[in-house]
LOVOGU-805917 format. One record per residue (C-alpha): residue in three letters; x, z, y. Coordinates in steps of 0.5 Angstrom, whole numbers, padded with zeros to 4 digits, always signed. Example, Ala and Ser with C-alpha at 12.3 -4.5 7.8 and 13.67 -1.06 7.14 Angstrom:
% LOVOGU-805917
ALA+0025+0016-0009 SER+0027+0014-0002 
END
This chain:
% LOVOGU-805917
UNK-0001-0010-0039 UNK-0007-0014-0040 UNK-0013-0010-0043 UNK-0020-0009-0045 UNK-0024-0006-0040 UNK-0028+0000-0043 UNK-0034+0001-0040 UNK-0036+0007-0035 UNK-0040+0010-0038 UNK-0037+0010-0045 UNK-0031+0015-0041 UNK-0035+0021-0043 UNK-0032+0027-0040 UNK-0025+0025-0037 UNK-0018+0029-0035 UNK-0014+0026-0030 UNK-0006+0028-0030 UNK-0003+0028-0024 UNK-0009+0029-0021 UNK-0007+0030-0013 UNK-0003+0024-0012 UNK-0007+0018-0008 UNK-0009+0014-0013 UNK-0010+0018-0018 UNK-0015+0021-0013 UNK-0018+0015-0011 UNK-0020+0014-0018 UNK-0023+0021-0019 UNK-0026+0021-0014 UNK-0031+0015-0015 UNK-0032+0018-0021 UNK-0034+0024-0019 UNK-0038+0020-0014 UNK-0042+0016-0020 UNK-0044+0022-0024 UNK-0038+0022-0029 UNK-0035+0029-0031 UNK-0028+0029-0028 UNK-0023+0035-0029 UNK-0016+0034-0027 UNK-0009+0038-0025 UNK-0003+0037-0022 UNK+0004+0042-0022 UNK+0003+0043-0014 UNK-0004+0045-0011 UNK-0006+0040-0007 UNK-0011+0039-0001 UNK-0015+0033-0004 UNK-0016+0037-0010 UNK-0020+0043-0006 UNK-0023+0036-0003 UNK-0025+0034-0011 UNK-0027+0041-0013 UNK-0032+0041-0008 UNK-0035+0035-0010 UNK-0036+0038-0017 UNK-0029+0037-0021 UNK-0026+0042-0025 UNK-0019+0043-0022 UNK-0013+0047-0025 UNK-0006+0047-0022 UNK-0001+0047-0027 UNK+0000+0043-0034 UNK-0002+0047-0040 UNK-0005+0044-0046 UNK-0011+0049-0045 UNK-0013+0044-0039 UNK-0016+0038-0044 UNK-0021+0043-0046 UNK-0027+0038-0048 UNK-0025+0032-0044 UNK-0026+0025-0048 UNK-0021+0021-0045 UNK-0015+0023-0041 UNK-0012+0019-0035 UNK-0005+0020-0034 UNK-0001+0019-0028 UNK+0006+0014-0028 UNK+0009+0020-0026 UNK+0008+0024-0032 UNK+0013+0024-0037 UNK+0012+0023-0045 UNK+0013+0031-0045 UNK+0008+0034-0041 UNK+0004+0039-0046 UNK-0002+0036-0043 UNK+0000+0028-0045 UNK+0003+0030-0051 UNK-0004+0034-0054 UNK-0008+0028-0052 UNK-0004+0024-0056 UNK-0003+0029-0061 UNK-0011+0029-0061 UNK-0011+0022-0061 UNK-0016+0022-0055 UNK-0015+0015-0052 UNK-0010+0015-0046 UNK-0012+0010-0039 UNK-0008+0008-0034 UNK-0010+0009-0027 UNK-0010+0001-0027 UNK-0016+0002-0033 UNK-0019+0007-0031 UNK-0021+0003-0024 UNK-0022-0002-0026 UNK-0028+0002-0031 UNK-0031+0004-0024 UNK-0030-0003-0021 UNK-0035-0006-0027 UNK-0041-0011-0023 UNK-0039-0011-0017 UNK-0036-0017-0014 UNK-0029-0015-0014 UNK-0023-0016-0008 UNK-0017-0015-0010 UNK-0010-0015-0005 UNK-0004-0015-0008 UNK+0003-0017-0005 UNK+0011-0014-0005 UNK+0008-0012+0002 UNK+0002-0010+0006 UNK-0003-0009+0000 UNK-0005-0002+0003 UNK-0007-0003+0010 UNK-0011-0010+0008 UNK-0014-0007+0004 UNK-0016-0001+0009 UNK-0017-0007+0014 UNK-0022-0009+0009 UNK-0026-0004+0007 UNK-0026-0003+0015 UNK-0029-0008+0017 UNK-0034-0008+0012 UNK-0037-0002+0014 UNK-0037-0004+0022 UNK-0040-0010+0019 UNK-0047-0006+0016 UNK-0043-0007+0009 UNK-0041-0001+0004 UNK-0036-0002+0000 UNK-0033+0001-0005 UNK-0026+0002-0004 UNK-0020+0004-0007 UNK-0013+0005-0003 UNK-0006+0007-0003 UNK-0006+0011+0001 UNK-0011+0016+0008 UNK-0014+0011+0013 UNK-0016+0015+0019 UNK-0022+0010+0021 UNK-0026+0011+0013 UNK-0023+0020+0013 UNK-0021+0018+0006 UNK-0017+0013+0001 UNK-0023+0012-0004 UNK-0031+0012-0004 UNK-0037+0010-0008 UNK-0041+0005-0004 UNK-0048+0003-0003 UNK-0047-0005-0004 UNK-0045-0009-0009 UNK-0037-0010-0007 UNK-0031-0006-0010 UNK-0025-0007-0005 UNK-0019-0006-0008 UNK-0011-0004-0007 UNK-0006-0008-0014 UNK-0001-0006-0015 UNK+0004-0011-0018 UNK+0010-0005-0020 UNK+0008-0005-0026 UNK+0004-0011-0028 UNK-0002-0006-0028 UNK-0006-0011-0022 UNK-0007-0014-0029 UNK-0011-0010-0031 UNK-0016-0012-0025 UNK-0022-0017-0026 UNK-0023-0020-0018 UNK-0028-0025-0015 UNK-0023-0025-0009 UNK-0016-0024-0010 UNK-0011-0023-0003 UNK-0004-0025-0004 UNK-0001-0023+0002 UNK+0007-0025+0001 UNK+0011-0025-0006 UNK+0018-0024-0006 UNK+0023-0021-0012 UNK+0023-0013-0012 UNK+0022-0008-0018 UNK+0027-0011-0022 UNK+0028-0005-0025 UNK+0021-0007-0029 UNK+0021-0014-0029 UNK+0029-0016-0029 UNK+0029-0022-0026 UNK+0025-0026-0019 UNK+0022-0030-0024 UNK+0018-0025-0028 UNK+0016-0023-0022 UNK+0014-0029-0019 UNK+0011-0031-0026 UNK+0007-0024-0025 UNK+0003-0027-0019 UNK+0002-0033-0023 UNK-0002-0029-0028 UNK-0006-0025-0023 UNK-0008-0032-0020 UNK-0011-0035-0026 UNK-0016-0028-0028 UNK-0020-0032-0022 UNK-0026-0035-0025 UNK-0029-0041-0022 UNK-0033-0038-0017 UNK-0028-0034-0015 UNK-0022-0036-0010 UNK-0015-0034-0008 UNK-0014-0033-0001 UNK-0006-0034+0000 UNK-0002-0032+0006 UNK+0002-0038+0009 UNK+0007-0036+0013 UNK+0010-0033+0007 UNK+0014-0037+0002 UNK+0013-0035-0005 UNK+0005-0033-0003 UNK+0005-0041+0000 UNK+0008-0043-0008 UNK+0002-0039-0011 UNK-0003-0043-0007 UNK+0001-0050-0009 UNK+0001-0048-0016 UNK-0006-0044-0017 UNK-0009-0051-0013 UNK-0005-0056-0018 UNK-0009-0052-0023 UNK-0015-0054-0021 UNK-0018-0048-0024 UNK-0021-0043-0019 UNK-0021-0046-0010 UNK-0016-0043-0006 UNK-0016-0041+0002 UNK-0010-0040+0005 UNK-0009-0036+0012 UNK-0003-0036+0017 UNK-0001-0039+0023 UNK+0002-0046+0019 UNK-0002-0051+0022 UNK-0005-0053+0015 UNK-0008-0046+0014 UNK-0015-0045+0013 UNK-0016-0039+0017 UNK-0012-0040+0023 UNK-0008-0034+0026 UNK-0006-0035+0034 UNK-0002-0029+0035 UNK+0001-0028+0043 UNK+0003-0021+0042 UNK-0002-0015+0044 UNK-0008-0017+0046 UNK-0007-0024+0045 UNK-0010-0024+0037 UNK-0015-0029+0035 UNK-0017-0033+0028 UNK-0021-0039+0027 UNK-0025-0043+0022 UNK-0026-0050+0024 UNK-0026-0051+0031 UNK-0029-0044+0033 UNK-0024-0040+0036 UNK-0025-0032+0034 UNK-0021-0027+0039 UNK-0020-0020+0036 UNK-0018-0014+0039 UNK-0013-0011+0035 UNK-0011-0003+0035 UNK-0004-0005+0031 UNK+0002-0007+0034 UNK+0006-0013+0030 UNK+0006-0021+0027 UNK+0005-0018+0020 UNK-0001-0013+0022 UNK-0004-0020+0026 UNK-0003-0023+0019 UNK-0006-0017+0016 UNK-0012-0018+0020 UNK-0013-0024+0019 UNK-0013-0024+0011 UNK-0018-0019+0013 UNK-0023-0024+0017 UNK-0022-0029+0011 UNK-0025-0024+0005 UNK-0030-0021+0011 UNK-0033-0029+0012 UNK-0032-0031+0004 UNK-0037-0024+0003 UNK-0041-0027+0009 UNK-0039-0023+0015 UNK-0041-0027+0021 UNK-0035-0029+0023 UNK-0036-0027+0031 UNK-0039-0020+0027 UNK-0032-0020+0022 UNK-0027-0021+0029 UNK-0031-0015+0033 UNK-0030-0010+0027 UNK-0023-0012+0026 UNK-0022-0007+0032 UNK-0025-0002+0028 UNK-0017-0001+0025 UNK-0014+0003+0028 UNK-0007+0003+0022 UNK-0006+0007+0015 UNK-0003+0013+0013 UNK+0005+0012+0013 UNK+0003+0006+0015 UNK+0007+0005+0023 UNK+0003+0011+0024 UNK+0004+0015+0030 UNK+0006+0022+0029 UNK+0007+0025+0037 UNK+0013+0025+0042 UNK+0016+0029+0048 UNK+0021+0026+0053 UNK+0018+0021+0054 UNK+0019+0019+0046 UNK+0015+0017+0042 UNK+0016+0018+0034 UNK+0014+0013+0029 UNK+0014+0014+0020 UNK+0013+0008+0017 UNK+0012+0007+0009 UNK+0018+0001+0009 UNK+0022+0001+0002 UNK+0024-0006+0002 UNK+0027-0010+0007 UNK+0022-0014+0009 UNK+0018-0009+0011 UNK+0024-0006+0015 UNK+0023-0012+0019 UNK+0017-0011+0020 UNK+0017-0005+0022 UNK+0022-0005+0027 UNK+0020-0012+0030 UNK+0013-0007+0032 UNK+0017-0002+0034 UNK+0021-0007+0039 UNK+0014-0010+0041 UNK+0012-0002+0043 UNK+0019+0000+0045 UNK+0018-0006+0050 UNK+0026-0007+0054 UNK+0027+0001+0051 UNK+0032+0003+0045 UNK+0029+0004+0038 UNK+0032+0009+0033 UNK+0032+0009+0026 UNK+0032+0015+0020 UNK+0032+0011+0014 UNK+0032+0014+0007 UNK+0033+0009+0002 UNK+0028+0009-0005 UNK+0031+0008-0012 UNK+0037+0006-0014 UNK+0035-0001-0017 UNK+0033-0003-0010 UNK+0038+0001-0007 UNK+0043-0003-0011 UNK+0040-0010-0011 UNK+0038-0010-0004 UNK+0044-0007+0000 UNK+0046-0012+0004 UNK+0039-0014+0006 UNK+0037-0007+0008 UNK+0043-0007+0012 UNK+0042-0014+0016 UNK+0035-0011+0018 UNK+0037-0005+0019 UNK+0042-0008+0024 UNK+0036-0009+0029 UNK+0035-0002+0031 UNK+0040+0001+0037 UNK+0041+0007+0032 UNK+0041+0007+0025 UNK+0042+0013+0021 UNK+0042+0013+0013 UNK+0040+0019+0009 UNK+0042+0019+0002 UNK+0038+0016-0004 UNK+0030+0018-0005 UNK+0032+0017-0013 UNK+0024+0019-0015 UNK+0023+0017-0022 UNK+0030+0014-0023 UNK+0037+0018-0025 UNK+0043+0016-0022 UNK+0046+0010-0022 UNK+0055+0011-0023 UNK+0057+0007-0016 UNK+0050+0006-0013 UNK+0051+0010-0005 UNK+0048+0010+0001 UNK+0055+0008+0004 UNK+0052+0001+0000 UNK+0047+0000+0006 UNK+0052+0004+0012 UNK+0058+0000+0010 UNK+0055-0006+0012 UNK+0052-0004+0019 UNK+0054-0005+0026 UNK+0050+0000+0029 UNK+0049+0005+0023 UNK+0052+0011+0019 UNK+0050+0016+0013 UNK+0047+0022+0016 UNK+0047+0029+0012 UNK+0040+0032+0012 UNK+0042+0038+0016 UNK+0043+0033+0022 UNK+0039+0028+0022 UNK+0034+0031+0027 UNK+0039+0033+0032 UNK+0043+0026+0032 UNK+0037+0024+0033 UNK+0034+0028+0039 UNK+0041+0027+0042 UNK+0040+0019+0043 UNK+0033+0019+0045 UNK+0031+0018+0051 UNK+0024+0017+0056 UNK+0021+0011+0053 UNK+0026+0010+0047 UNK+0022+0010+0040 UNK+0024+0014+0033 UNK+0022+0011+0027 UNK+0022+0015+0020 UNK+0023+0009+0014 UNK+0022+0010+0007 UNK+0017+0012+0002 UNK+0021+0019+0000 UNK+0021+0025+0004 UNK+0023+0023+0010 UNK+0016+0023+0012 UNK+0017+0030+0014 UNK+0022+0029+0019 UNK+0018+0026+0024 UNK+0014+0032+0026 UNK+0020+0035+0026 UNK+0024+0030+0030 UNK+0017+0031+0036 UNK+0018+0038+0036 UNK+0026+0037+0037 UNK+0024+0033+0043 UNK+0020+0038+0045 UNK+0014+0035+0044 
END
């Protein structure tokens, strides 16, 4: 999906379709940020779209071609369909169509550019990141896949030279993108439904790799297979340098995790401690990306440690949602796998000797297809597993593809019916336990829900 970047001033007025979703907004709202006229719409009346209203964008709720109005270039969401009225008179008018990737990556121009692209963990390094920065006496400008607590936004117009950047490797778009500094924080196989196979994906990252130019640097992560594959083959190149981090012996960035309160990083032989707010070995990980691209920017490395503690998570990202009894309720983002792990590793640290309950709802069909057995071995880490039916999101049905796929193979687990998932939930929880919601559909809702069940 490579393509020229055209500049931002060249935009004119700009109409963004689907407005209200998170990336979208992010774009937007840089934009409106650096003086270019923005004007938008999304099919529900979102609360970021007063936010962007109030900044000096034109909003409207609902699609109709009338929306263009005098819009020079349109922005349209992967959401939106070929038929939205919106879409289909641009196209007919033959205004040009950018992809949020290309619209961002318009924003991004002569700033020193920091990308984070990975199967998993992109949206909180990259919050990290921008973070750390900003406690550091840094103001970057950031663009991120979802809310950050600690910034109170997921995008903003900084003051200094550096652009820091979530890539999203779905649908090869993080093509799209021109960085100094490229994070890597793990490669595996997902998205097939786009790329078909393992190795595209693998291919994929390779590419994004070689967009390095001479001075710039890869900072791959270590402890991960496919990322440490990248690092070797991108090294081989001879073309761009590469810094690696992790607990490996042979990482650049050395990561020393003794659990909570016991997090450090070095460079050399100079030990850092840092006083991390978010439980689990890929948060540390995380971390310890994030210190790597602070002290490549030129952070004080003891500067770069200190501001780490600043982090207090990401939206949908093991984000606390209140609890009563005694219990406390989690939601997390995880959608694949790995990510299931992850988060059920960090909900054992919290939980400590106390039972850990989990309301999955698988994402897509494809993933759900592909990786069932998989989801079902991680899943079987919890005490309780209850499985909602598919989130099919853009996809349709798929003949076959159930969430029995995922229940079938667990220990510990069974398929749950909306209506009752609150109440199963609520009935095997118990002072100390912790709940966690799992998957990038709706099942969000059901955390606040869950707390008030539990009387919280």
């Amino acid at each position: 999906m490579t393509t020229s970047i055209a500049p931002l001033d060249s935009l004119g007025r700009v109409h963004f379709i689907g407005i209200g979703g998170v990336g979208m907004s992010a774009v937007a709202r840089i934009m409106v940020a650096r003086g270019v006229p923005v004007s938008g719409t999304d099919a529900k009346d979102l609360p970021v779209m007063h936010d962007l209203a109030s900044a000096g964008a034109r909003i409207a709720v609902g699609y109709h071609q009338d929306n263009l109005a005098d819009a020079q270039t349109i922005v349209a969401g992967s959401a939106i369909r070929a038929d939205n009225p919106e879409l289909a008179a641009a196209r007919a008018a033959g205004l040009p169509v950018l992809h949020r990737s290309e619209a961002l990556a318009a924003t991004m121009a002569g700033h020193r550019v920091v990308t984070v692209a990975g199967t998993h963990g992109k949206s909180t390094t990259t919050s990290m990141i921008a973070v750390l920065l900003k406690a550091a006496g840094v103001d970057p400008s950031f663009a991120i896949g979802a809310n950050v607590p600690a910034l109170g936004v997921n995008a903003a117009h900084g003051t200094s030279d550096i652009f820091v950047a979530e890539a999203d490797e779905s649908d090869g778009s993080f093509l799209n993108y021109r960085p100094l500094i490229a994070v890597v924080t793990n490669v595996e196989a997902d998205h097939l439904d786009h790329y078909g196979t393992p190795e595209a994906v693998f291919a994929s990252f390779d590419n994004f790799a070689a967009l390095l130019p001479a001075d710039g640097v890869l900072l791959a992560c270590a402890d991960d297979a496919g990322a440490r594959a990248l690092a070797e083959r991108t090294a081989s190149q001879g073309t761009t340098r590469v810094l690696t981090y992790g607990t490996s012996d042979d990482a650049g960035i050395r990561l020393f995790d003794g659990g909570p309160g016991a997090v450090s990083v070095a460079v050399g032989d100079k030990v850092h401690r840092v006083e991390l707010q978010v439980p689990g070995r890929h948060n540390a990980l995380n971390a310890a990306a994030a210190f790597a691209v602070a002290v490549e920017l030129g952070v004080e490395p003891e500067a770069a440690a200190a501001a780490l503690g600043h982090f207090t998570g990401a939206s949908r990202r093991f984000e606390l949602k209140g609890q009563g009894r005694g219990v406390r309720v989690y939601d997390d983002y995880a959608h694949h796998p790995t990510e299931v792990r992850a988060a059920l590793s960090a909900a054992r640290s919290v939980a400590g000797g106390n039972k850990v309950h989990v309301l999955f709802q698988p994402h897509l069909f494809s993933r759900t297809r592909e990786f069932a057995k998989e989801f079902a071995e991680a899943l079987d880490a919890a005490d309780t597993a209850l499985i909602l039916d598919i989130y099919a999101a853009r996809e349709d049905p798929v003949p076959g593809v159930t969430s029995a796929l995922i229940a079938d193979q667990l220990a510990t687990g069974r398929l749950v019916a909306a209506g009752e998932a609150v109440d199963a939930l609520a009935a095997v929880a118990h002072d100390g336990d912790v709940v966690l919601t799992v998957g990038a559909g709706d099942v969000t809702a059901y955390g606040p829900v869950i707390v008030e069940a539990l009387g919280g």
